[in-house]
PDB file as gemmi writes it, atoms N, CA and C in Angstrom:
CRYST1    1.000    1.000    1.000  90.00  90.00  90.00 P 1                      
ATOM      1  N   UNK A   1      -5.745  10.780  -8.323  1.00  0.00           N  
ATOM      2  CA  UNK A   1      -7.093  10.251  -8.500  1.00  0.00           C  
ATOM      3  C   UNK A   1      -7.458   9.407  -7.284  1.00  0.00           C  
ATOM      4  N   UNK A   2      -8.798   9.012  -6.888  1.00  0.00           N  
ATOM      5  CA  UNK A   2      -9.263   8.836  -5.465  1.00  0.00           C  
ATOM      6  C   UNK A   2      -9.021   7.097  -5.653  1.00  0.00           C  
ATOM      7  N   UNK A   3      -8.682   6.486  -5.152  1.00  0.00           N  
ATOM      8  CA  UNK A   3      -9.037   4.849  -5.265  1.00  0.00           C  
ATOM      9  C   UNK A   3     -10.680   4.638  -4.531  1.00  0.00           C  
ATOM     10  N   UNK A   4     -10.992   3.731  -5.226  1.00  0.00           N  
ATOM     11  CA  UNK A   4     -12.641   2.977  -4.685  1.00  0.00           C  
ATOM     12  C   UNK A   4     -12.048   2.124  -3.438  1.00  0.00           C  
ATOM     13  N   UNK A   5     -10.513   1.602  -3.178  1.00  0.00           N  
ATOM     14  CA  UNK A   5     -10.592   0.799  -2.223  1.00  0.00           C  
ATOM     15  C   UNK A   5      -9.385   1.530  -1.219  1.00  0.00           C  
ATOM     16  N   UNK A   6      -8.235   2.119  -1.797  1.00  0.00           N  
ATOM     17  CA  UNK A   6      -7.144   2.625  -0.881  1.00  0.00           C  
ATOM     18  C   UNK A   6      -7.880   3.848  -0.324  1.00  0.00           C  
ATOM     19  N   UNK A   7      -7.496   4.215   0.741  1.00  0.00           N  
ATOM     20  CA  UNK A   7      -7.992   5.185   1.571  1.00  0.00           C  
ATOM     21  C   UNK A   7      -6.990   6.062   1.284  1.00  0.00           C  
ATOM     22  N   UNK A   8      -5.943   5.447   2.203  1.00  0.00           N  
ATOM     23  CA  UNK A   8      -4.238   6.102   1.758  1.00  0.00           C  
ATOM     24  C   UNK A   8      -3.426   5.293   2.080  1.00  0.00           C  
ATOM     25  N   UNK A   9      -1.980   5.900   1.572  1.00  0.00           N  
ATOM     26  CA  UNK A   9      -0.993   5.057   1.795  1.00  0.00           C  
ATOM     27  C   UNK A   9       0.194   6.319   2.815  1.00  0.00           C  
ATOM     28  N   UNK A  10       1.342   5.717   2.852  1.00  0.00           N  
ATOM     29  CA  UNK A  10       2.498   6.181   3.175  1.00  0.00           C  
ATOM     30  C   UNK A  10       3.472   5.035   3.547  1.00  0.00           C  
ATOM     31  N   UNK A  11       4.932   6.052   3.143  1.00  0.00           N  
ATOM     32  CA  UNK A  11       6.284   4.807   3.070  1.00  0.00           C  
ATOM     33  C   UNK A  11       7.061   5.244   3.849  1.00  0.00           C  
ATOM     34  N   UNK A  12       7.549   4.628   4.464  1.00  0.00           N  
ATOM     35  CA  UNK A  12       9.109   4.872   5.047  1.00  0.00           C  
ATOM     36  C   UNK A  12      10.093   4.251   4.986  1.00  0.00           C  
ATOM     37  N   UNK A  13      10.923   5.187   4.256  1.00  0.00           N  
ATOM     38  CA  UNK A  13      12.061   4.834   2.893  1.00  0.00           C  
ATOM     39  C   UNK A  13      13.122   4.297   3.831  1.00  0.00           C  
ATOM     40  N   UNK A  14      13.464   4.038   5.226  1.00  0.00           N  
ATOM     41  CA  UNK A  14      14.787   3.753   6.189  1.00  0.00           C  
ATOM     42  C   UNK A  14      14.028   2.353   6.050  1.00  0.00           C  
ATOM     43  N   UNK A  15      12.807   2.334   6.934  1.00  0.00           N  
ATOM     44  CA  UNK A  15      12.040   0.620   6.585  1.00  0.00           C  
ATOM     45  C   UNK A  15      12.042   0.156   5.687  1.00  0.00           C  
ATOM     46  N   UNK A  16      11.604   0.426   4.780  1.00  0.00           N  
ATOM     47  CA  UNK A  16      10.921  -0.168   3.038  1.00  0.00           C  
ATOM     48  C   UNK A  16      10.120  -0.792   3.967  1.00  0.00           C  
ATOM     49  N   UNK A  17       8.921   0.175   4.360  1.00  0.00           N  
ATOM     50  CA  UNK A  17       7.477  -0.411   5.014  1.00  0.00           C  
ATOM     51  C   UNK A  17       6.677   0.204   4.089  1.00  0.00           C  
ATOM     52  N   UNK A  18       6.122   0.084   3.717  1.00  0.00           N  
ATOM     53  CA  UNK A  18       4.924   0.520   3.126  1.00  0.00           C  
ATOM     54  C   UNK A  18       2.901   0.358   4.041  1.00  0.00           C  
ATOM     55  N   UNK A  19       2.594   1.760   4.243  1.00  0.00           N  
ATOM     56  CA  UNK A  19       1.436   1.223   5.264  1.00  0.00           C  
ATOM     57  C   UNK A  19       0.322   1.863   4.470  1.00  0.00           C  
ATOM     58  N   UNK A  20      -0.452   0.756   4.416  1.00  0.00           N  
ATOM     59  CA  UNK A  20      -2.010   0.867   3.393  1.00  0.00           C  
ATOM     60  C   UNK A  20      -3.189   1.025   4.270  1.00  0.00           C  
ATOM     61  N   UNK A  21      -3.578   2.049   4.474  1.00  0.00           N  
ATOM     62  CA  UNK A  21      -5.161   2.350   4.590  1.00  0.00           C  
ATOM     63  C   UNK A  21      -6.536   2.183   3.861  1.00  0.00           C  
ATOM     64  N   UNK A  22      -7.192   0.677   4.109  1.00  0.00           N  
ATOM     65  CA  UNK A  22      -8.332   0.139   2.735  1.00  0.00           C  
ATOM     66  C   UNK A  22      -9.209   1.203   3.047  1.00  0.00           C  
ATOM     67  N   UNK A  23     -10.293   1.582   2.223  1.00  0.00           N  
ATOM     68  CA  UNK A  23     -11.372   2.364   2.710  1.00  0.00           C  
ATOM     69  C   UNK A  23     -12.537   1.145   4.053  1.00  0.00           C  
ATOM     70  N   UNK A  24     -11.982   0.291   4.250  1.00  0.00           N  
ATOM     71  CA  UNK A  24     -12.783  -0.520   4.775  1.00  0.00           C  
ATOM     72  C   UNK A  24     -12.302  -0.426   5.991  1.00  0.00           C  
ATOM     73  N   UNK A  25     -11.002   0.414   6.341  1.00  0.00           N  
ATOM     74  CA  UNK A  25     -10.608   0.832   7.433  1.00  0.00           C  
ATOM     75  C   UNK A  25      -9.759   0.227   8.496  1.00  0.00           C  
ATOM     76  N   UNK A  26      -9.521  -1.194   7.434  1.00  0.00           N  
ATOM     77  CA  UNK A  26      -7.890  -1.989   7.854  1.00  0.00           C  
ATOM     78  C   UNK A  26      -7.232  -1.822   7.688  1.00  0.00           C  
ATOM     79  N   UNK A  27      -5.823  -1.271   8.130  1.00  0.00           N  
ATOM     80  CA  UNK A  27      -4.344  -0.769   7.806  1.00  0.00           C  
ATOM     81  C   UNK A  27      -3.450  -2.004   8.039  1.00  0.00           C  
ATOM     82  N   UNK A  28      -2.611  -2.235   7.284  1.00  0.00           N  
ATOM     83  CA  UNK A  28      -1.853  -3.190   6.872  1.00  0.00           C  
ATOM     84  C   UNK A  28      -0.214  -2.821   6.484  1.00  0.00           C  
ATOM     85  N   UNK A  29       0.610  -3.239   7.245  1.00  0.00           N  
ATOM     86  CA  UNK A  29       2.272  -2.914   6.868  1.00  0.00           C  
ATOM     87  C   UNK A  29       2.576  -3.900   5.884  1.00  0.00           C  
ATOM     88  N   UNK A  30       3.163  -3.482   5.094  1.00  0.00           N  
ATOM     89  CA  UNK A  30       3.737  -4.165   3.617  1.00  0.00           C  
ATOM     90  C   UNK A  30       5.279  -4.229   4.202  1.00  0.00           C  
ATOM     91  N   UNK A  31       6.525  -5.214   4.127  1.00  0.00           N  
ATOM     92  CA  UNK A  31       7.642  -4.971   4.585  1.00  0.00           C  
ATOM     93  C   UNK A  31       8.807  -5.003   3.538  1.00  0.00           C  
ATOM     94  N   UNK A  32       9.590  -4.533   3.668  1.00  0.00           N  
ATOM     95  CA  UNK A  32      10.849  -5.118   2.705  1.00  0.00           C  
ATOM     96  C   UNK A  32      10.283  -4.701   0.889  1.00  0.00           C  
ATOM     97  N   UNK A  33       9.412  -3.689   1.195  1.00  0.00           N  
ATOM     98  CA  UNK A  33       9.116  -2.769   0.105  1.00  0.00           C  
ATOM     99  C   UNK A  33       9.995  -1.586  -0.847  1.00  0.00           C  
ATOM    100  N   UNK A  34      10.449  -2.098  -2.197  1.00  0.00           N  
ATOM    101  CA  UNK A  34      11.221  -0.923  -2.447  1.00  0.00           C  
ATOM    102  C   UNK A  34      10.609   0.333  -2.704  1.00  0.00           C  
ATOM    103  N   UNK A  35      11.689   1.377  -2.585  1.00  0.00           N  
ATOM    104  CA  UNK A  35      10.899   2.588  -2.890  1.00  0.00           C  
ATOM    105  C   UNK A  35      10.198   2.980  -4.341  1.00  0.00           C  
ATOM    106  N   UNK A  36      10.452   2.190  -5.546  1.00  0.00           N  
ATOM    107  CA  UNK A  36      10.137   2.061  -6.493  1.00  0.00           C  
ATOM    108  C   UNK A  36       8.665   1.801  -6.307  1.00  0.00           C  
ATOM    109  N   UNK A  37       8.143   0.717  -5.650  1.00  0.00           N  
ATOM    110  CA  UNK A  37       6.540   0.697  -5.786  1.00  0.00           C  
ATOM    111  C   UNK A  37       6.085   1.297  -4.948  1.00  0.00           C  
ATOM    112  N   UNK A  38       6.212   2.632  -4.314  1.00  0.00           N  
ATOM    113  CA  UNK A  38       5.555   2.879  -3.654  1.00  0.00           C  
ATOM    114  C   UNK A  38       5.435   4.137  -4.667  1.00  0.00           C  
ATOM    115  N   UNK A  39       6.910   4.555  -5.219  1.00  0.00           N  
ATOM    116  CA  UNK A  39       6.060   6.137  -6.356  1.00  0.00           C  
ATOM    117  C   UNK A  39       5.829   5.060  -7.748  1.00  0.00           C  
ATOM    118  N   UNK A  40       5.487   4.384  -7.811  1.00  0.00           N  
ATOM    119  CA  UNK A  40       4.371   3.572  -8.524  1.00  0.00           C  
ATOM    120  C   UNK A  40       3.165   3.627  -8.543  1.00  0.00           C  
ATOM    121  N   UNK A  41       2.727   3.294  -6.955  1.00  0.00           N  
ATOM    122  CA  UNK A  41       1.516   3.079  -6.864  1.00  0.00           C  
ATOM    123  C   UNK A  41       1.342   4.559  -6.290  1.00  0.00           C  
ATOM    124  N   UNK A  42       1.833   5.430  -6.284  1.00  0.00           N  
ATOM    125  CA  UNK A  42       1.589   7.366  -6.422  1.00  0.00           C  
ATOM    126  C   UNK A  42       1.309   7.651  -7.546  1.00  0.00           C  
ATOM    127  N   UNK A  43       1.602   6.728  -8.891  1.00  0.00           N  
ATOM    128  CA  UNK A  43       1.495   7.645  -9.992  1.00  0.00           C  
ATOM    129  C   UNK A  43       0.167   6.955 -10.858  1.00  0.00           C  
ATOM    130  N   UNK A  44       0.311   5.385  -9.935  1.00  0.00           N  
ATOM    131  CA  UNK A  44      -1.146   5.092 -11.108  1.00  0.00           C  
ATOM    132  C   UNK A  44      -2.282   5.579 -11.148  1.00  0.00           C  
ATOM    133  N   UNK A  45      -2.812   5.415 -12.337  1.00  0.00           N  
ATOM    134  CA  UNK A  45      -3.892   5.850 -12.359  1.00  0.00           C  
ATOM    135  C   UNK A  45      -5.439   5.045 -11.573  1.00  0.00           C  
ATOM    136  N   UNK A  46      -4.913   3.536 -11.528  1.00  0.00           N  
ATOM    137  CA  UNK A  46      -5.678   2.923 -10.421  1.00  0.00           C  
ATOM    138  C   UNK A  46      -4.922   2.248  -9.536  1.00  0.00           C  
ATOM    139  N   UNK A  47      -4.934   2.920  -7.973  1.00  0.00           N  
ATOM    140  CA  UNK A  47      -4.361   2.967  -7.057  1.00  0.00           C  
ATOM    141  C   UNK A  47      -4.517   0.898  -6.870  1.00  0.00           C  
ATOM    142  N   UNK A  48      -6.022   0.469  -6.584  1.00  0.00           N  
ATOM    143  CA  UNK A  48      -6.273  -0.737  -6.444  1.00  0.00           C  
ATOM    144  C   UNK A  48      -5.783  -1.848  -7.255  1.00  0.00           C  
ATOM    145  N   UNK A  49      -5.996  -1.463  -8.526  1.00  0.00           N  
ATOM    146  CA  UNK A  49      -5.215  -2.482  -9.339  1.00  0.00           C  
ATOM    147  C   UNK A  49      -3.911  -2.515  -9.474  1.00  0.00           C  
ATOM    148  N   UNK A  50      -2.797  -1.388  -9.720  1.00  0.00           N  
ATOM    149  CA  UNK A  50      -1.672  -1.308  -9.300  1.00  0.00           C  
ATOM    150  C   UNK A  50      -1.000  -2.083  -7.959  1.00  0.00           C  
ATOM    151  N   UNK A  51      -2.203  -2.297  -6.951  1.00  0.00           N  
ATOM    152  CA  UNK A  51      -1.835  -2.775  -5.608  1.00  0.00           C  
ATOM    153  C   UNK A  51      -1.902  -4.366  -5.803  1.00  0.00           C  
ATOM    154  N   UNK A  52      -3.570  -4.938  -6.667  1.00  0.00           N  
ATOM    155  CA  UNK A  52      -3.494  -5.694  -6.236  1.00  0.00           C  
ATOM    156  C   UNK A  52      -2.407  -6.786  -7.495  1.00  0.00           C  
ATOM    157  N   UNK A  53      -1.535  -6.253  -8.131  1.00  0.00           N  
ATOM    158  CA  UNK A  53      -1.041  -6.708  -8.997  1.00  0.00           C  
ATOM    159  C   UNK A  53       0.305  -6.667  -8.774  1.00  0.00           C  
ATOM    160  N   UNK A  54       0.718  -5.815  -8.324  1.00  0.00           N  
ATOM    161  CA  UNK A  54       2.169  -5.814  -7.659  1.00  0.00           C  
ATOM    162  C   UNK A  54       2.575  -5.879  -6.432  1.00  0.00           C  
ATOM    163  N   UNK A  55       1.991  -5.677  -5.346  1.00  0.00           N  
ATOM    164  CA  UNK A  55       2.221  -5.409  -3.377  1.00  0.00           C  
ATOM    165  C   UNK A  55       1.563  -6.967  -3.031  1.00  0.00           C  
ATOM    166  N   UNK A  56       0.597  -6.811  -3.048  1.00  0.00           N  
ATOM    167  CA  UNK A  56      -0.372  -7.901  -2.926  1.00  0.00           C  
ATOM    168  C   UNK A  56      -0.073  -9.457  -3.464  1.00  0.00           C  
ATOM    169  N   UNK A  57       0.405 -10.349  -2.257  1.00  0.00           N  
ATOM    170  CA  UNK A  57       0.769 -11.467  -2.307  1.00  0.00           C  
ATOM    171  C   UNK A  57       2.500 -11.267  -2.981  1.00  0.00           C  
ATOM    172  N   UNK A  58       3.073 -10.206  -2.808  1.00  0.00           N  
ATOM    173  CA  UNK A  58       4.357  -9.863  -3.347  1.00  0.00           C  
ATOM    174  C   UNK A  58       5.226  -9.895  -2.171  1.00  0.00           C  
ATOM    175  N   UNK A  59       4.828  -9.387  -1.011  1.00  0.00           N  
ATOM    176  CA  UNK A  59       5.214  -8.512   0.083  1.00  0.00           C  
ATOM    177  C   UNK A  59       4.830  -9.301   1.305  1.00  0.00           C  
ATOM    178  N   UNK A  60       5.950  -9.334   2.086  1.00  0.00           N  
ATOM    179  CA  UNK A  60       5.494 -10.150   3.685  1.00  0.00           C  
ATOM    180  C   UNK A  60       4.892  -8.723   4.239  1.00  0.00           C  
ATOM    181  N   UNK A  61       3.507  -9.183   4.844  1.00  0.00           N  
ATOM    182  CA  UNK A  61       2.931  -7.546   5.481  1.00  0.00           C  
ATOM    183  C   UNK A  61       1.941  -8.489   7.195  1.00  0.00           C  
ATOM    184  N   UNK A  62       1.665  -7.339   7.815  1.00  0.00           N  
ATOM    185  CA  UNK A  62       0.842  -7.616   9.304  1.00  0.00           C  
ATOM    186  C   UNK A  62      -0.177  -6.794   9.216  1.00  0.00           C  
ATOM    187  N   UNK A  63      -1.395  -7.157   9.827  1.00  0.00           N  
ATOM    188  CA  UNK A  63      -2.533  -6.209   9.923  1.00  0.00           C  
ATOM    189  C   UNK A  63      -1.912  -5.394  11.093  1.00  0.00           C  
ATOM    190  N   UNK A  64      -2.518  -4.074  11.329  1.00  0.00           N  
ATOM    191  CA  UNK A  64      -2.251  -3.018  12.430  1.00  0.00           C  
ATOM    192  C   UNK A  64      -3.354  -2.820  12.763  1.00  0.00           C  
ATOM    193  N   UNK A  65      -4.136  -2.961  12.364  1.00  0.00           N  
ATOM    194  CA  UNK A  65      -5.687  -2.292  13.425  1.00  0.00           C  
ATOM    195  C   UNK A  65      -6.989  -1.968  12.355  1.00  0.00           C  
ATOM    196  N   UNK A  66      -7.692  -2.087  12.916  1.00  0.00           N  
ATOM    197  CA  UNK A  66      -9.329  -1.632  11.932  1.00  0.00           C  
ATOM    198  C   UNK A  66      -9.356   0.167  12.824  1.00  0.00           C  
ATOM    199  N   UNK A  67      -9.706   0.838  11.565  1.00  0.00           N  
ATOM    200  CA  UNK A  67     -10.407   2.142  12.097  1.00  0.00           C  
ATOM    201  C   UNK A  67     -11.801   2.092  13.075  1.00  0.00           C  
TER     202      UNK A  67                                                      
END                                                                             
Protein backbone atom coordinates (compact mmCIF):
# COMPACT_ATOMS: atom_id res chain seq x y z
CA UNK A 1 0.00 0.00 0.00
CA UNK A 2 1.36 3.61 -1.04
CA UNK A 3 2.30 5.77 2.19
CA UNK A 4 0.95 9.64 2.09
CA UNK A 5 4.46 10.43 3.52
CA UNK A 6 7.25 7.49 2.73
CA UNK A 7 8.27 7.68 -0.76
CA UNK A 8 10.48 4.55 -0.17
CA UNK A 9 12.59 2.84 1.88
CA UNK A 10 15.56 0.28 1.67
CA UNK A 11 17.93 -1.69 4.26
CA UNK A 12 21.15 -2.93 4.38
CA UNK A 13 21.19 -5.91 6.49
CA UNK A 14 25.58 -5.88 6.91
CA UNK A 15 24.79 -1.99 8.24
CA UNK A 16 21.45 -2.22 10.05
CA UNK A 17 21.03 1.20 8.06
CA UNK A 18 17.88 1.72 7.19
CA UNK A 19 17.40 4.70 4.35
CA UNK A 20 13.95 6.59 4.18
CA UNK A 21 12.79 8.50 1.25
CA UNK A 22 9.82 11.24 2.68
CA UNK A 23 7.64 12.15 -0.26
CA UNK A 24 8.92 15.64 0.62
CA UNK A 25 12.08 14.43 -0.85
CA UNK A 26 14.48 14.25 2.27
CA UNK A 27 16.33 11.01 2.64
CA UNK A 28 17.46 10.20 5.96
CA UNK A 29 19.84 7.10 7.29
CA UNK A 30 18.34 5.41 10.32
CA UNK A 31 21.54 3.47 12.01
CA UNK A 32 21.96 0.48 14.18
CA UNK A 33 18.50 -0.68 12.79
CA UNK A 34 17.42 -4.29 13.24
CA UNK A 35 16.30 -6.21 10.47
CA UNK A 36 13.09 -6.87 12.23
CA UNK A 37 11.75 -3.24 11.66
CA UNK A 38 12.50 -2.88 8.56
CA UNK A 39 10.12 -6.19 7.33
CA UNK A 40 7.83 -4.44 9.74
CA UNK A 41 7.55 -1.44 8.32
CA UNK A 42 7.23 -3.72 4.68
CA UNK A 43 4.31 -5.29 6.02
CA UNK A 44 2.29 -2.43 7.59
CA UNK A 45 -0.44 -1.41 6.50
CA UNK A 46 0.52 2.32 7.33
CA UNK A 47 3.95 2.75 6.28
CA UNK A 48 3.92 6.45 8.29
CA UNK A 49 2.54 5.48 11.40
CA UNK A 50 4.46 2.30 11.77
CA UNK A 51 7.53 4.78 11.23
CA UNK A 52 6.53 7.34 13.25
CA UNK A 53 5.96 5.01 16.24
CA UNK A 54 8.76 2.77 16.13
CA UNK A 55 12.12 4.29 13.89
CA UNK A 56 11.35 7.73 14.73
CA UNK A 57 13.10 9.18 17.77
CA UNK A 58 14.13 5.28 18.29
CA UNK A 59 17.13 5.33 15.98
CA UNK A 60 20.41 7.55 15.80
CA UNK A 61 19.89 8.66 11.91
CA UNK A 62 21.70 11.78 9.47
CA UNK A 63 19.97 13.66 6.78
CA UNK A 64 21.59 12.70 3.17
CA UNK A 65 20.24 15.16 0.84
CA UNK A 66 16.80 16.77 -0.40
CA UNK A 67 15.68 15.49 -3.93
Amino acid sequence: MPSSVIDHFSYDADAKSLKITFVTGMVYLYQNVPQKYHKMLKAASSKGRYFNHYIKDHFTFKKLEDA
